[in-house]
LUMSE-310613 format. One record per residue (C-alpha): residue number from 1; residue in one letter; x negated, y, z. Coordinates in pm, whole numbers. Layout:
N
(site NUM; 'a'; (X; Y; Z)),
...
***
This chain:
433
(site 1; 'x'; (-164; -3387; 6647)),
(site 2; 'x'; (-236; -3212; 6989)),
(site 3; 'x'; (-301; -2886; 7083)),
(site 4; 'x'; (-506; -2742; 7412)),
(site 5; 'x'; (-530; -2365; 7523)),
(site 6; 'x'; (-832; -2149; 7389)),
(site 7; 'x'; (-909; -1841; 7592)),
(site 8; 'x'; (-1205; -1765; 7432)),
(site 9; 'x'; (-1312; -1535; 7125)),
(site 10; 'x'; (-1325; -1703; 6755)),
(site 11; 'x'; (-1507; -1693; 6454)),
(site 12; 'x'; (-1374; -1499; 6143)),
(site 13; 'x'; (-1499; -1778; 5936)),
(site 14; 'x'; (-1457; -1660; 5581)),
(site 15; 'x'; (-1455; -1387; 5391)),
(site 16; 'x'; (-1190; -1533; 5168)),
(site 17; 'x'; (-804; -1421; 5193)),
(site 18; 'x'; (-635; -1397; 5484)),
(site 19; 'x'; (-290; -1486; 5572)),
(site 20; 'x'; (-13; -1404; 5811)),
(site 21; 'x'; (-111; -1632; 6120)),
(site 22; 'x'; (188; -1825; 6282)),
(site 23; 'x'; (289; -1623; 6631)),
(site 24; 'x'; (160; -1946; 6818)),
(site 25; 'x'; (-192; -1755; 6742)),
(site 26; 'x'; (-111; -1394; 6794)),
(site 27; 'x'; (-107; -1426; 7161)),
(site 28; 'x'; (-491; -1326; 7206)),
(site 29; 'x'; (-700; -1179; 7484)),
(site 30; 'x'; (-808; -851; 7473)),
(site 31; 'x'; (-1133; -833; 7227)),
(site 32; 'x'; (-1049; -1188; 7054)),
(site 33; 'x'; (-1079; -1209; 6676)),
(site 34; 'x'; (-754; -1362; 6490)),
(site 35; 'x'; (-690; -1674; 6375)),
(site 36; 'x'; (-767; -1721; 5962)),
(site 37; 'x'; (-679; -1893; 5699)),
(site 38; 'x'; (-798; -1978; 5411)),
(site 39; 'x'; (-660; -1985; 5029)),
(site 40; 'x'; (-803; -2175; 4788)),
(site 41; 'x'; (-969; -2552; 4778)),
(site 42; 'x'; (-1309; -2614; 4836)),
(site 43; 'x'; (-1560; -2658; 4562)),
(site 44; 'x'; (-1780; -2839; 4777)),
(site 45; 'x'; (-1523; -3058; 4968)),
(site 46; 'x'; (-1393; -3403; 4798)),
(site 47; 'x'; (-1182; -3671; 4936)),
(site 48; 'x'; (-1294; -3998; 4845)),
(site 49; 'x'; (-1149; -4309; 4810)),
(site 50; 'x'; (-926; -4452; 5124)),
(site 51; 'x'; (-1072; -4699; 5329)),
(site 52; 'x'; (-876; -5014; 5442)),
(site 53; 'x'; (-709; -5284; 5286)),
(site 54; 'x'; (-398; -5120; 5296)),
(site 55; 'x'; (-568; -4766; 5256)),
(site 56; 'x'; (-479; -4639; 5626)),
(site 57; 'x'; (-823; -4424; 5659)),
(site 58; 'x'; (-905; -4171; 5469)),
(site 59; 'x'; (-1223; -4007; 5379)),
(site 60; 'x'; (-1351; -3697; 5266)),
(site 61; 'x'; (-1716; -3498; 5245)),
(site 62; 'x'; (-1815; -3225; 5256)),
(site 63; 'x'; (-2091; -3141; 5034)),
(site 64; 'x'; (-2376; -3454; 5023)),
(site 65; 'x'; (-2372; -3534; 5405)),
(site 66; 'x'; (-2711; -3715; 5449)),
(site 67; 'x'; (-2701; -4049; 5644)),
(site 68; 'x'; (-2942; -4027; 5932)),
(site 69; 'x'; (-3064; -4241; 6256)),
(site 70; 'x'; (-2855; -3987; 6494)),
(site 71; 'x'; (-2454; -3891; 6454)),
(site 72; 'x'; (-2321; -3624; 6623)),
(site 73; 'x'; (-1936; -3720; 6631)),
(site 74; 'x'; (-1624; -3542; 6707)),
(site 75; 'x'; (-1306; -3513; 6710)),
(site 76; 'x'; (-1098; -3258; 6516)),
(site 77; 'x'; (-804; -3056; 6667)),
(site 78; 'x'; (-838; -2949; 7037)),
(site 79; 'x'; (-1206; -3052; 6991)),
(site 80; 'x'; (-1348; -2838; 6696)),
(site 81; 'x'; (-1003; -2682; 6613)),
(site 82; 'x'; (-672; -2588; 6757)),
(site 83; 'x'; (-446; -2606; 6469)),
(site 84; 'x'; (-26; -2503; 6550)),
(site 85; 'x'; (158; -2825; 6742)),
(site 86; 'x'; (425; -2915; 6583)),
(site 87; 'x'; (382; -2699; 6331)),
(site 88; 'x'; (266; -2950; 6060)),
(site 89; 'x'; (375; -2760; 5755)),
(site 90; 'x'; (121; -2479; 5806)),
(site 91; 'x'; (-224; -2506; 5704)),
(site 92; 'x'; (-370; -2241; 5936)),
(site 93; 'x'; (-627; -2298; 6231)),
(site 94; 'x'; (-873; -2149; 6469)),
(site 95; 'x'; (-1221; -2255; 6584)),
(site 96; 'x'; (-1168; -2466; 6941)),
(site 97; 'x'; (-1449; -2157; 7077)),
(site 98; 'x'; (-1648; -1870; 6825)),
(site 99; 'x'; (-1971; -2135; 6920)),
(site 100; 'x'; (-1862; -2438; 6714)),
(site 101; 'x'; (-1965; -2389; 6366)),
(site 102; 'x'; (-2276; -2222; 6458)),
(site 103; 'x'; (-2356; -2528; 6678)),
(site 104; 'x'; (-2242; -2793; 6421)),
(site 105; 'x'; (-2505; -2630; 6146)),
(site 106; 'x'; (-2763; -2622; 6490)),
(site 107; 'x'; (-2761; -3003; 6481)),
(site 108; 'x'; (-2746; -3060; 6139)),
(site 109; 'x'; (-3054; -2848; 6098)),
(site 110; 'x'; (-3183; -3072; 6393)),
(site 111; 'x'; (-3099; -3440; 6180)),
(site 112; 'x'; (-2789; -3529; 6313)),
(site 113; 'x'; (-2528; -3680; 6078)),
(site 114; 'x'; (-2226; -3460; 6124)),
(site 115; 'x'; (-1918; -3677; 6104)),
(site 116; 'x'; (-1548; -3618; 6227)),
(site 117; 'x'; (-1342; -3841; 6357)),
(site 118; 'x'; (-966; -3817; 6402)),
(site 119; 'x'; (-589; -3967; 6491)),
(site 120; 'x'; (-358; -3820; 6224)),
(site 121; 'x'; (31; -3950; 6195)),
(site 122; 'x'; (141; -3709; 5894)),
(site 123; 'x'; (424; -3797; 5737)),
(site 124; 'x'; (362; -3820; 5354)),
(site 125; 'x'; (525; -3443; 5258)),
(site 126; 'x'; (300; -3313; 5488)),
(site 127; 'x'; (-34; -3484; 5465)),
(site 128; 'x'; (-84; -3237; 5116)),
(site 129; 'x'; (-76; -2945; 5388)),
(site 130; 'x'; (-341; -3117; 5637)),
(site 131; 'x'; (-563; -3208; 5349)),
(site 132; 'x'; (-550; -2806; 5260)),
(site 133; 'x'; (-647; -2749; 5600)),
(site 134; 'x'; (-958; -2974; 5604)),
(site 135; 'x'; (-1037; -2782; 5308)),
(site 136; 'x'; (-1030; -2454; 5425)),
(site 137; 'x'; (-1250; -2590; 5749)),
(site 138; 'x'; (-1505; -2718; 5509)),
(site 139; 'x'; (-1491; -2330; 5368)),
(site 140; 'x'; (-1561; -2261; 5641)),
(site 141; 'x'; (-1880; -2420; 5656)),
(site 142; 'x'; (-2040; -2392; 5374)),
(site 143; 'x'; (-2372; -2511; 5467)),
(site 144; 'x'; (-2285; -2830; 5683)),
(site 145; 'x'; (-2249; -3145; 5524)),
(site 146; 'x'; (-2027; -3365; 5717)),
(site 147; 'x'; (-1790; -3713; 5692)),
(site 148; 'x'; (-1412; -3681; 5812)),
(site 149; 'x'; (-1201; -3982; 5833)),
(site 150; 'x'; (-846; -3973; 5948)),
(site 151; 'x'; (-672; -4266; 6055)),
(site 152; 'x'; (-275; -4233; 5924)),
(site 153; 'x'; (-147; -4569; 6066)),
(site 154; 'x'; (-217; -4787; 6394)),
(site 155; 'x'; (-445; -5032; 6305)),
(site 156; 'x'; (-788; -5097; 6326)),
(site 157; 'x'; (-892; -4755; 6267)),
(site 158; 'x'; (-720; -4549; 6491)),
(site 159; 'x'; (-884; -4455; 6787)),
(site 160; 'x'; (-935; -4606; 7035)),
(site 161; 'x'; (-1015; -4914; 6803)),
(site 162; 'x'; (-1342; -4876; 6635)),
(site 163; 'x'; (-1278; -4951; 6271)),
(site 164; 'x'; (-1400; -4629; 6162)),
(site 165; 'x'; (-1733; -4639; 6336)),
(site 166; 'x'; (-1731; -4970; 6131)),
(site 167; 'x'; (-1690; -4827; 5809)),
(site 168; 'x'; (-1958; -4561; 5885)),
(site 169; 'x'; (-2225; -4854; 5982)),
(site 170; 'x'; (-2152; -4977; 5686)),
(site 171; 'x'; (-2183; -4675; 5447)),
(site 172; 'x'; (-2525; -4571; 5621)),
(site 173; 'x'; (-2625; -4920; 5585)),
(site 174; 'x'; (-2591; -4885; 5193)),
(site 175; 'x'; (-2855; -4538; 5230)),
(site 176; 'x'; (-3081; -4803; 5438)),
(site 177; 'x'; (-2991; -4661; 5727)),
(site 178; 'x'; (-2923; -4923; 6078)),
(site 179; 'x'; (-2671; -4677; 6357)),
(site 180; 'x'; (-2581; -5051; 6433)),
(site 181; 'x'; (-2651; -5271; 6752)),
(site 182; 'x'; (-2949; -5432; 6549)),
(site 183; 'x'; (-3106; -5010; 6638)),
(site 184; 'x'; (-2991; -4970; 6977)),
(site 185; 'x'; (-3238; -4634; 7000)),
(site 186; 'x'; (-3068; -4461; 6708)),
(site 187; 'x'; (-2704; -4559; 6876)),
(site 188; 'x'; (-2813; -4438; 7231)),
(site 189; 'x'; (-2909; -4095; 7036)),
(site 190; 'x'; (-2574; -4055; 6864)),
(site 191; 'x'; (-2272; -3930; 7021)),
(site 192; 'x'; (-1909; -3820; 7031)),
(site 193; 'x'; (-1744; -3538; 7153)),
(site 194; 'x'; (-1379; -3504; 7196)),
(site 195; 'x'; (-1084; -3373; 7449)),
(site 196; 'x'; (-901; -3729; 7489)),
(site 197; 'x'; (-1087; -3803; 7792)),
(site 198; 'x'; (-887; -3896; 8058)),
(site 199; 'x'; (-894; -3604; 8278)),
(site 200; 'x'; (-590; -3491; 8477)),
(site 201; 'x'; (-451; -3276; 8195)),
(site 202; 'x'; (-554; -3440; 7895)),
(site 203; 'x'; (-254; -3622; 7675)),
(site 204; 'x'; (-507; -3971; 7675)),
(site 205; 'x'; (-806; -4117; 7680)),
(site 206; 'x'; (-876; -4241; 7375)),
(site 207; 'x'; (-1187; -4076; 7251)),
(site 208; 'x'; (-1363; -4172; 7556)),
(site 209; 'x'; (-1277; -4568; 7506)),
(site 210; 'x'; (-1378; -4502; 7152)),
(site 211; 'x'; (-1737; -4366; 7221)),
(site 212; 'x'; (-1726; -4636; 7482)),
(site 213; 'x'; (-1662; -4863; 7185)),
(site 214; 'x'; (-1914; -4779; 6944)),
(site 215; 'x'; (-2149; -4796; 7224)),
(site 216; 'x'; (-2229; -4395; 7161)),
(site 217; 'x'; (-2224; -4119; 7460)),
(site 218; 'x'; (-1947; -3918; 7544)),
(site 219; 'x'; (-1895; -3585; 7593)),
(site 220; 'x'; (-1559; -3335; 7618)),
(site 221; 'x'; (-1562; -2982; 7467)),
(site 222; 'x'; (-1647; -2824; 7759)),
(site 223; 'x'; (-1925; -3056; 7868)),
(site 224; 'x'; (-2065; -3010; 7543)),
(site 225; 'x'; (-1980; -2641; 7371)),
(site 226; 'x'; (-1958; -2467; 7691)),
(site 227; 'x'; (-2183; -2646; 7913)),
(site 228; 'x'; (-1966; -2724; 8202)),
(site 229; 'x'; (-2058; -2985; 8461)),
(site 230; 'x'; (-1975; -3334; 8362)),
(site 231; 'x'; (-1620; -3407; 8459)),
(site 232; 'x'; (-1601; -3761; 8647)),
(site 233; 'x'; (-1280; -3707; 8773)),
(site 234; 'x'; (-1130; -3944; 8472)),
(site 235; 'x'; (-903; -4228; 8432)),
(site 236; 'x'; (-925; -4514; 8175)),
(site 237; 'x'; (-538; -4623; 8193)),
(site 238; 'x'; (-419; -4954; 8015)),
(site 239; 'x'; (-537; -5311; 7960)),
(site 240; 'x'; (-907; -5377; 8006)),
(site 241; 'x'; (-1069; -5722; 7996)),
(site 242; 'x'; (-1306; -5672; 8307)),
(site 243; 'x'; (-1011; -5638; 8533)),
(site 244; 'x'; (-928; -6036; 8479)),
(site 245; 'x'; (-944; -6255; 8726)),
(site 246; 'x'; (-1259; -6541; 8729)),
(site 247; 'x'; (-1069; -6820; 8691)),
(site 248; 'x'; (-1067; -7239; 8577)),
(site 249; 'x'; (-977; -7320; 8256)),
(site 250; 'x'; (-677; -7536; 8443)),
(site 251; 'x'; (-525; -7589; 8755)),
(site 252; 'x'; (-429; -7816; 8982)),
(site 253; 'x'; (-810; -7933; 8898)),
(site 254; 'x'; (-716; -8261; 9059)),
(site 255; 'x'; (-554; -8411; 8777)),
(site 256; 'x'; (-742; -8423; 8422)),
(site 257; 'x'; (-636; -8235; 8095)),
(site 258; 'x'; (-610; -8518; 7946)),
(site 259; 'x'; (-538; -8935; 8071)),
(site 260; 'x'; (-814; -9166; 8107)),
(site 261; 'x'; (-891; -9312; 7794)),
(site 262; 'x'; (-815; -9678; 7951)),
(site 263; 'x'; (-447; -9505; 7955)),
(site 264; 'x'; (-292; -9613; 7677)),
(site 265; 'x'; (51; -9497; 7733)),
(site 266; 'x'; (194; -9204; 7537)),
(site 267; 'x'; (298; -8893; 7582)),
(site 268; 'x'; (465; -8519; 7493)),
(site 269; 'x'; (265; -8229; 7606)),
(site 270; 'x'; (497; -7886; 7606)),
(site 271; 'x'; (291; -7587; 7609)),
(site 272; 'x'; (451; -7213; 7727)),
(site 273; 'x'; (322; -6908; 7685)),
(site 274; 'x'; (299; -6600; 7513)),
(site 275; 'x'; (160; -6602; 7145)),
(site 276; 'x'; (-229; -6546; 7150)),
(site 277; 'x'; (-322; -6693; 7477)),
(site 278; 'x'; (-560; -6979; 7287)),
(site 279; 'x'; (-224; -7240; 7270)),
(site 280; 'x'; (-347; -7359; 6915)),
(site 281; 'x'; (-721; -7342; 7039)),
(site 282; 'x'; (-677; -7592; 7345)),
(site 283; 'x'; (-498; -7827; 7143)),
(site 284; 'x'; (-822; -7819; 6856)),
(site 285; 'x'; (-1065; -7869; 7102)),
(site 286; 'x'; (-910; -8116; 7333)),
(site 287; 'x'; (-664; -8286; 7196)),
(site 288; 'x'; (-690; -8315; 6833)),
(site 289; 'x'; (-1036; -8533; 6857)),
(site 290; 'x'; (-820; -8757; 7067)),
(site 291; 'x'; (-520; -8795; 6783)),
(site 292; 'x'; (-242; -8607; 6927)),
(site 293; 'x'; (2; -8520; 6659)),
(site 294; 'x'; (41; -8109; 6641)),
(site 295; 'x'; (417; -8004; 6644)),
(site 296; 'x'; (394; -7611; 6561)),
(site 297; 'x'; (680; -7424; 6442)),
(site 298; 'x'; (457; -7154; 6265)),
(site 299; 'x'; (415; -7479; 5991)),
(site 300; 'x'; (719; -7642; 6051)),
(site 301; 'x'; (930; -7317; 6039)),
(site 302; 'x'; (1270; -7495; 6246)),
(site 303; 'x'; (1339; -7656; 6566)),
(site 304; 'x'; (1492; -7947; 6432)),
(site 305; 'x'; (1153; -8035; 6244)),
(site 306; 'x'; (970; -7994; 6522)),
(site 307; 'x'; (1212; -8255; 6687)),
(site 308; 'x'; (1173; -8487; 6430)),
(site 309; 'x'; (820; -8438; 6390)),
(site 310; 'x'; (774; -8521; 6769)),
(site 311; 'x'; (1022; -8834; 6763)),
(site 312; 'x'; (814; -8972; 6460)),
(site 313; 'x'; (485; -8935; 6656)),
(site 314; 'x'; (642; -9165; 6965)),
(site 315; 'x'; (755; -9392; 6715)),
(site 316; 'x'; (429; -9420; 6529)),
(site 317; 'x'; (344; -9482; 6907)),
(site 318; 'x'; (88; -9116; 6880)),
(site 319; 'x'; (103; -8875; 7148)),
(site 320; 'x'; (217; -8515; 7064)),
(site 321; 'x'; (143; -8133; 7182)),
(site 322; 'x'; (422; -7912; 7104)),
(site 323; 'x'; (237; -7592; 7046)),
(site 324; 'x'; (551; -7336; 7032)),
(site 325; 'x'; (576; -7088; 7314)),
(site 326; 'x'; (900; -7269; 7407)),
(site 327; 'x'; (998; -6973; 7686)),
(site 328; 'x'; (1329; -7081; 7797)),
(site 329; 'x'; (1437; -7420; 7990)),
(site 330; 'x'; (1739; -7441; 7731)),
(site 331; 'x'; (1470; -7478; 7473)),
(site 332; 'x'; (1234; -7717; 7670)),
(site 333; 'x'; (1514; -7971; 7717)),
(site 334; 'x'; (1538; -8072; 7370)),
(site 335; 'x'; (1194; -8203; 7385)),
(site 336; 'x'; (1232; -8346; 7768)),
(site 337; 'x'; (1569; -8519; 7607)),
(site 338; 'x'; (1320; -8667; 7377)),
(site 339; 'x'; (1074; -8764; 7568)),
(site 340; 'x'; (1330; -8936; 7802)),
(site 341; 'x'; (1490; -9114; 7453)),
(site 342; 'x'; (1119; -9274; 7419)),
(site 343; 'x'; (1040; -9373; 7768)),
(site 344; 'x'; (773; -9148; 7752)),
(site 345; 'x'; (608; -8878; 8039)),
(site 346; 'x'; (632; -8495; 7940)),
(site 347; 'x'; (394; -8276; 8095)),
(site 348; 'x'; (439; -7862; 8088)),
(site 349; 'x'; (126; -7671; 7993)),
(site 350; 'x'; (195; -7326; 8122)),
(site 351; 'x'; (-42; -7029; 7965)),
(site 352; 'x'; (10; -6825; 8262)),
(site 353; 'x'; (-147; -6502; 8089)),
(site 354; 'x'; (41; -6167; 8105)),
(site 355; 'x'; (196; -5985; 7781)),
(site 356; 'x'; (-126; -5739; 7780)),
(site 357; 'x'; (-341; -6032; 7747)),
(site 358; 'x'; (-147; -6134; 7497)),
(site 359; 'x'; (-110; -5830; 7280)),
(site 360; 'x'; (-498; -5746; 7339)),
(site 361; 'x'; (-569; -6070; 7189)),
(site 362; 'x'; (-332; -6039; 6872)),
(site 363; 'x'; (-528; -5721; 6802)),
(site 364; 'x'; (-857; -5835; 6852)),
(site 365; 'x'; (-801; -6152; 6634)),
(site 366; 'x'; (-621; -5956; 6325)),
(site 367; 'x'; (-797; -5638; 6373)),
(site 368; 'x'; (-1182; -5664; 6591)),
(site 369; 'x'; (-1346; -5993; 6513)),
(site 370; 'x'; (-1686; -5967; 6432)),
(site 371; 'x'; (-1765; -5976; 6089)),
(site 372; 'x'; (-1944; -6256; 6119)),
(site 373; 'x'; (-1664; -6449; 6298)),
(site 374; 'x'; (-1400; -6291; 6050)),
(site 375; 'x'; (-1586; -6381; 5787)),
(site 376; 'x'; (-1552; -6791; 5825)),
(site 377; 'x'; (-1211; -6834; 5906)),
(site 378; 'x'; (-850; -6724; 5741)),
(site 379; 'x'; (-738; -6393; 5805)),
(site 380; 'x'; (-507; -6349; 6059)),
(site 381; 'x'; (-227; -6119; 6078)),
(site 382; 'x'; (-72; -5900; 6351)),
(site 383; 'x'; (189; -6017; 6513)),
(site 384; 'x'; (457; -5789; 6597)),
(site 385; 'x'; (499; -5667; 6900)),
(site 386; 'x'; (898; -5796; 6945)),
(site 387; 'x'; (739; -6156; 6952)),
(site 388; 'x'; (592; -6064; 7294)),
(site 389; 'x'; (858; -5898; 7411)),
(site 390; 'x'; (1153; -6152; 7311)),
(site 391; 'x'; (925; -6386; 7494)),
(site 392; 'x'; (879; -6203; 7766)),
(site 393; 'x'; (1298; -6096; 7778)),
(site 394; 'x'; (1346; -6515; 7777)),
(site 395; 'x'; (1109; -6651; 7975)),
(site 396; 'x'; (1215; -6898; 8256)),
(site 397; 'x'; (924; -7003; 8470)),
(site 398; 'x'; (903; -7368; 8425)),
(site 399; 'x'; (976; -7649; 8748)),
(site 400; 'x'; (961; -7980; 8794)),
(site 401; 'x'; (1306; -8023; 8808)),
(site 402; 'x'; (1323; -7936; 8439)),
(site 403; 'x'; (1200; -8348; 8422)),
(site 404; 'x'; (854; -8256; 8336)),
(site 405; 'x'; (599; -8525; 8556)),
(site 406; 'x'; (343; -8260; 8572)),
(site 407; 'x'; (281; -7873; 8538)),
(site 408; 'x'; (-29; -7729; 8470)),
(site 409; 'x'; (-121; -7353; 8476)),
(site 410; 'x'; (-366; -7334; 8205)),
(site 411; 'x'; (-586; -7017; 8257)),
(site 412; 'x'; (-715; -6769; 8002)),
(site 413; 'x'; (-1085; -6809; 7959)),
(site 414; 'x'; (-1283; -6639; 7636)),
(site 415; 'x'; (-1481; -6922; 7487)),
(site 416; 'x'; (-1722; -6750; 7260)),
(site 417; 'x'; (-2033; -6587; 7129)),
(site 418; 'x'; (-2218; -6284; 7302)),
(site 419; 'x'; (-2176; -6033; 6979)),
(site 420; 'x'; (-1754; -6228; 7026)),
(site 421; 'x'; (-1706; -6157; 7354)),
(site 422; 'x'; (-1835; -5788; 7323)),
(site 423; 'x'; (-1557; -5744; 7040)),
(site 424; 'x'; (-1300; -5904; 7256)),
(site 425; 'x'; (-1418; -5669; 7564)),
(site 426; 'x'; (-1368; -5353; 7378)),
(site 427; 'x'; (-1082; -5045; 7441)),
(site 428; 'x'; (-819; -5210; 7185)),
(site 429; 'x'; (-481; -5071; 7299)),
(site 430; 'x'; (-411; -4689; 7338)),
(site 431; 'x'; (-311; -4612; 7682)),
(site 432; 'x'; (-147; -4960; 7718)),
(site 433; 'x'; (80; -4916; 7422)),
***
């Protein structure tokens, strides 16, 4: 959780008990009210059901929030709170500025779908403490109905991914309600509000990539509550798609991917690379329909199958791709040994795209496909990020000398739908991690 400075007077909230503040909040302006908090759960607050398939997101109301065309978004602490850094075994808050309630009940008043919208990392014996804290916010307004969902792992619901903007499409959707890209207007009318913006002093930028995400405008506290110029002087740090490189699918061009089909000699094809730069996918659409046996130690499990998998191809005279990501020359000479055995060319297939490619990719196939896409094909799950970086740790840049008669650089390119390649373009990593 975060915390950013509040100057400014606050609400007293409630007239329910009051405790003893932490000193973090007795440091106060002249004329400022003091922080509250508040005993007792809410009658009117429930948490529902988590969301997720391994529960990750959870999900609370406060009284019967409506579903509505517009949704006013925002984040939680530094945002509409500042709750005590560090101090996670504390329940007590303050309003981010005196303004905010009043001007959350203001919009739902006006139609807006009030829905909140945070990163939380509790540990377990402390997420009992930030669930009485929700409560006691939702005490504090008793007359706005609002959504909160916290994500409490990193997957595809933690900001900046937009998992949870998923889930509310999809509850709004059951009320007959479209906030989707099939009702642009109603998106372009919605927005989100939070501190994570990229400015010079803020800790990130995540809840700017995730407005940019849901395709909803942005706006920080200041911008919104106080109405402060805009602030352009932002940064959007990490891996973004638009900053690749236009590029052919393979170079040198001069050669073809694959031998004329009056060549009937045979062959070993060695591809390297990192996992997720479309290895598996070239060899589908290329050189599957023209019978090259698949070697692929993610089904064979052992290097020594794979070996014997390849020898058996030669000697069932088939041609063979080794799809592994084969990152070292110590391990690319037991296949150019074979190849040599056989009488046979090798040629190196190297997926020249970096480790952020890479990792982008792993999340948006296991985490970001569109349903549609997600829907038709096995689920896939996330590969750990030590695959990348053992990879990366081993790699030796493949040469000719290595015995191969041919490199290629084989260059990422999406191949894809529109609605794809707008899940593929989205924020996906958080600051680059």
């Amino acid at each position: 959780m975060k915390r950013r400075p509040s100057p400014d007077a606050l609400s007293e909230g409630s007239s329910k008990h009051i405790k003893q503040v932490h000193p973090f909040f007795n440091k106060r302006a002249p004329g400022e009210a003091s922080t509250i908090a508040i005993d007792g759960p809410s009658a009117q607050f429930k948490w529902l059901k988590n969301l997720g398939e391994k529960q990750t997101c959870l999900h609370g109301t406060n009284l019967t929030p409506p579903s509505r065309p517009r949704v006013a978004a925002f984040d939680l602490d530094g945002t509409l709170i500042d709750s005590p850094f560090g101090h996670a075994t504390t329940a007590e808050w303050k309003w981010w500025r005196s303004m905010v309630p009043g001007k959350l009940k203001e919009l739902h008043d006006l139609g807006y779908s009030i829905v909140i919208v945070t990163n939380q990392l509790v540990k377990s014996r402390t997420i009992t403490i930030w669930k009485q804290r929700v409560s006691s916010i939702a005490v504090a307004l008793p007359d706005v109905p609002f959504h909160i969902f916290a994500a409490i792992a990193r997957d595809q619901y933690r900001k900046p991914m937009p998992g949870i903007w998923y889930e509310l499409e999809n509850i709004f959707r059951q009320d007959g309600i479209e906030i989707g890209t099939r009702h642009p207007m109603n998106k372009s009318s919605s927005f989100f509000v939070g501190d994570a913006a990229g400015r010079q002093p803020d800790h990130a930028s995540t809840d700017r990539k995730w407005a940019i995400n849901a395709g909803v405008q942005f706006h920080t506290p200041e911008e919104y509550f106080l109405k402060l110029a805009i602030n352009t002087n932002f940064v959007l740090p990490g891996f973004s798609v638009h900053s690749l490189p236009n590029l052919p699918l393979f170079t040198p061009t001069s050669s073809p991917l694959l031998p004329h089909s009056k060549d009937k000699s045979k062959e070993i094809i060695l591809f390297v690379g990192f996992p997720c730069l479309g290895k598996s996918s070239l060899y589908e659409r290329y050189f599957a329909p023209a019978n090259y046996v698949h070697v692929n130690q993610d089904t064979l499990k052992t290097r020594p199958r794979c070996e014997a998998a390849a020898r058996d191809a030669l000697v069932r005279r088939s041609s063979c791709v080794v799809d592994n990501t084969n990152a070292s020359r110590y391990t690319r000479q037991f296949y150019v040994d074979i190849a040599k055995e056989y009488n046979v060319p090798i040629r190196c297939f190297h997926f020249t795209g970096s480790l952020d490619l890479a990792w982008h990719n792993n999340l948006y196939r296991a985490l970001n496909q569109p349903p549609s896409l997600a829907a038709s094909k096995p689920k896939r799950e996330l590969i750990p990020y030590a695959a990348f970086a053992t990879y990366q740790k081993n790699f030796e840049e493949p040469t000719l000398d290595e015995g191969f008669s041919e490199i290629k650089k084989i260059n990422w390119v999406f191949e894809g739908t529109d609605e794809e390649r707008r899940y593929w373009s989205m924020w996906l990593q958080t600051d680059g991690k």
